[in-house]
VEXDRENKE-214952 format. One record per residue (C-alpha): x negated, y negated, z; residue in one letter. Coordinates in steps of 0.2 Angstrom, whole numbers, padded with zeros to 4 digits, always signed. Last residue first. Example, Ala and Ser with C-alpha at 12.3 -4.5 7.8 and 13.67 -1.06 7.14 Angstrom:
BEGIN
-0068+0005+0036S
-0062+0022+0039A
# end
This chain:
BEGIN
+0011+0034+0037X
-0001+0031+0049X
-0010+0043+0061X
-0018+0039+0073X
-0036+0040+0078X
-0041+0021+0082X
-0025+0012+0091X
-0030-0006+0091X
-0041-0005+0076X
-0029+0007+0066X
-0015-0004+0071X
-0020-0019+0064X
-0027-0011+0048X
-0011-0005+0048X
-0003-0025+0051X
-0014-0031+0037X
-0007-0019+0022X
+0009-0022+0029X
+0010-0040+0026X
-0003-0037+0012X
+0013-0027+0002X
+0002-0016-0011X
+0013-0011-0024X
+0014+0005-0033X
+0029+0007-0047X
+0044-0006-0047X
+0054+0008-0049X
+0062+0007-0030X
+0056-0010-0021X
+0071-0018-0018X
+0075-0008-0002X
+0057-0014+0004X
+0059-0032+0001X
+0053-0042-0013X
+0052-0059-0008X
+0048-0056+0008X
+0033-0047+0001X
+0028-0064-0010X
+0028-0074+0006X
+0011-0067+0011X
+0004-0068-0005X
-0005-0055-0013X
+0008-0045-0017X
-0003-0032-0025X
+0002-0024-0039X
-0002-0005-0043X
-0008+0004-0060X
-0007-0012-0070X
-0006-0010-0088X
+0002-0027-0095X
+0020-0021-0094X
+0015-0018-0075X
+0008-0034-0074X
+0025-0042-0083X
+0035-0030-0071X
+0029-0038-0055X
+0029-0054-0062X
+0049-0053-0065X
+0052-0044-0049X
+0044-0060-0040X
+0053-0073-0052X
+0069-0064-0047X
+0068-0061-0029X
+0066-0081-0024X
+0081-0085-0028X
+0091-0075-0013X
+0077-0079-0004X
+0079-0097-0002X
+0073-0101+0016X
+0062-0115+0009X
+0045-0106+0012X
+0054-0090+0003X
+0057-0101-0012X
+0040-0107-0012X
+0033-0090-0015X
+0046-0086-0029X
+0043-0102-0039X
+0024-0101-0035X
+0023-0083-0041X
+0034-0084-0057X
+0034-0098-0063X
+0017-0108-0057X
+0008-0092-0059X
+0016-0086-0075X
+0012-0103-0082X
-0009-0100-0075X
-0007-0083-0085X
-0005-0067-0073X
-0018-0059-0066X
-0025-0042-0070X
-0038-0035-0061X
-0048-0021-0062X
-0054-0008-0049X
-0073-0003-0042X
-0073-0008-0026X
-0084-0024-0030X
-0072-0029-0043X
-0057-0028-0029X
-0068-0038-0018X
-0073-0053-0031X
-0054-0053-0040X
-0045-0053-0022X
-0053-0071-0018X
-0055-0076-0037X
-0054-0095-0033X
-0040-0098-0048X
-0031-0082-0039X
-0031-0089-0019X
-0029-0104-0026X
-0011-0104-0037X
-0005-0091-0026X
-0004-0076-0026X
-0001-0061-0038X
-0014-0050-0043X
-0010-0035-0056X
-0024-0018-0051X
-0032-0008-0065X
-0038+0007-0059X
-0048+0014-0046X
-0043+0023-0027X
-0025+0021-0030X
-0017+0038-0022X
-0007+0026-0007X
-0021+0028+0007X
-0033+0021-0009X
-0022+0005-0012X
-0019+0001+0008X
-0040+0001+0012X
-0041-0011-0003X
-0028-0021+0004X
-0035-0022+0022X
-0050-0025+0014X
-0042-0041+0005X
-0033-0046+0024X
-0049-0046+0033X
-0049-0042+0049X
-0055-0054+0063X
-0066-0046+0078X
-0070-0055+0091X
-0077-0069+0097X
-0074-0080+0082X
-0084-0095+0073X
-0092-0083+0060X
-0075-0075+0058X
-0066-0093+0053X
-0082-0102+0043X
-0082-0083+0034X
-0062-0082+0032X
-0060-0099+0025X
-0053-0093+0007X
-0046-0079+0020X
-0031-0093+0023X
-0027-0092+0004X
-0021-0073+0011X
-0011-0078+0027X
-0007-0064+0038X
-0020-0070+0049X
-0027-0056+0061X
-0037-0060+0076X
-0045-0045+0087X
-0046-0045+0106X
-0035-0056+0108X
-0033-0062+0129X
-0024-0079+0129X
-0042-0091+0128X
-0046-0079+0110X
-0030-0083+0103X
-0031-0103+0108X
-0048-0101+0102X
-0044-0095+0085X
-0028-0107+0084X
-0041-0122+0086X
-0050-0113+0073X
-0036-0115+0059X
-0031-0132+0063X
-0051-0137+0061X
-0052-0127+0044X
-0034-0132+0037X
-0042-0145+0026X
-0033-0160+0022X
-0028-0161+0005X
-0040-0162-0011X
-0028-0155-0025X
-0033-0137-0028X
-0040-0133-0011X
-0033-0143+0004X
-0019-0142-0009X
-0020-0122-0007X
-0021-0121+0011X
-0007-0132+0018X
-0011-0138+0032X
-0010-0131+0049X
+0007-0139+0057X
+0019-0122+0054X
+0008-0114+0071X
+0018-0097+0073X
+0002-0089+0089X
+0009-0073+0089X
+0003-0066+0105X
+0004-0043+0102X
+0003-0031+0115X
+0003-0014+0103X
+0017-0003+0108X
+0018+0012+0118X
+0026+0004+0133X
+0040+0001+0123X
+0043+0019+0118X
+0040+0035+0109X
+0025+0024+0097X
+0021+0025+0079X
+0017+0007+0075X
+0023+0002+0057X
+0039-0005+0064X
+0032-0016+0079X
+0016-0023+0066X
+0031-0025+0055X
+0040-0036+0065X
+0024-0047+0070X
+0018-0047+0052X
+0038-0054+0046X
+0034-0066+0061X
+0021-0073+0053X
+0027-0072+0034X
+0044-0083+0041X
+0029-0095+0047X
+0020-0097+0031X
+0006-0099+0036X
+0014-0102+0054X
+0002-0086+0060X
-0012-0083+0070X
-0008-0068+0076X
-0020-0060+0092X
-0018-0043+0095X
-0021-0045+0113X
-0032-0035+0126X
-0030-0017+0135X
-0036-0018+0152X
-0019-0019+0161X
-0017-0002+0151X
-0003+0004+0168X
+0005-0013+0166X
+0009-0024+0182X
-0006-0017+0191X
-0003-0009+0208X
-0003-0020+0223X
-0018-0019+0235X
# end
């Protein structure tokens, strides 16, 4: 009998259902790869990005009466769940407006990006406080991190619906359009506008948001909580339970 091809054959997929934006899913797929402590290839997390740009676009399906992504969305579930996943992250955040319909319809697990958040803010010394939101238009008019947070305890700030349109939409729409010389600015600017405001930590609450601000221009800006990274340790943790993360 030949020998399996890989020694942990029976290890499933990290599924990513990406493409939302698709420069946010392959930024989750790096960073699950950086964030993973492992001596070599073999130790790595198997990961099948599934970088799908057609599903629609998540906050005029909800602010404007587009199409709804829902049935785009599931038929990336199944496709992840058909190629071996054996837990489904999206690193989407206005997505996880349709997280119940997506996780009810699912096999396996599907983390949550918000918990994951939550779970980031108290491994970095932020267990309470008040917490600055930036997102998109929806995912902040619809309260998705307000209700969570709130729950846990924090409290939000969020930025005025101009400084959303400004400062998050303008940053988050130049990394969509491969501008992200232009898009720093109007990201540092609400980062400091929250902070100004109180904020103990910020979340980037937008997965475009932390390309917007990369990590070597991050130093002074004060806590924030990157959800790209915030999702790929929760990935980790559930695919290699016990370790420890930085």
């Amino acid at each position: 009998m030949n020998a399996p091809i890989f020694d942990n054959a029976a290890e499933g997929y990290l599924g990513v259902l990406g493409g939302m934006g698709p420069l946010a899913g392959a930024q989750f797929a790096l960073r699950v790869a950086a964030l993973t402590p492992a001596p070599n290839d073999q130790a790595h997390i198997p990961v099948i990005l599934r970088n799908d740009p057609r599903i629609p676009d998540r906050s005029t399906a909800h602010m404007a009466g587009g199409p709804s992504p829902l049935p785009a969305m599931l038929a990336g579930i199944r496709f992840l769940e058909a190629s071996g996943s054996q837990v489904i992250a999206i690193p989407c955040n206005t997505a996880h407006l349709w997280y119940d319909e997506l996780a009810a319809a699912a096999s396996v697990p599907v983390l949550h990006i918000v918990q994951s958040v939550i779970d980031d803010l108290v491994r970095q010394g932020v267990p309470s406080g008040r917490i600055g939101l930036m997102g998109t238009t929806a995912t902040l008019a619809l309260g998705l991190y307000q209700r969570h947070l709130e729950a846990a305890g924090y409290e939000c700030i969020v930025p005025t619906d101009e400084e959303v349109e400004r400062e998050c939409m303008g940053a988050i729409r130049a990394v969509k359009a491969g501008q992200m010389e232009a898009s720093i600015e109007p990201a540092v600017r609400c980062v400091n506008l929250l902070r100004d405001r109180g904020a103990d930590a910020v979340v980037l609450g937008c997965t475009e948001l932390p390309l917007a601000i990369p990590h070597a221009l991050r130093a002074g800006l004060g806590p924030l909580s990157d959800s790209i990274d915030a999702l790929a340790l929760a990935a980790i943790a559930h695919c290699r339970p016990g370790i420890a993360l930085a």
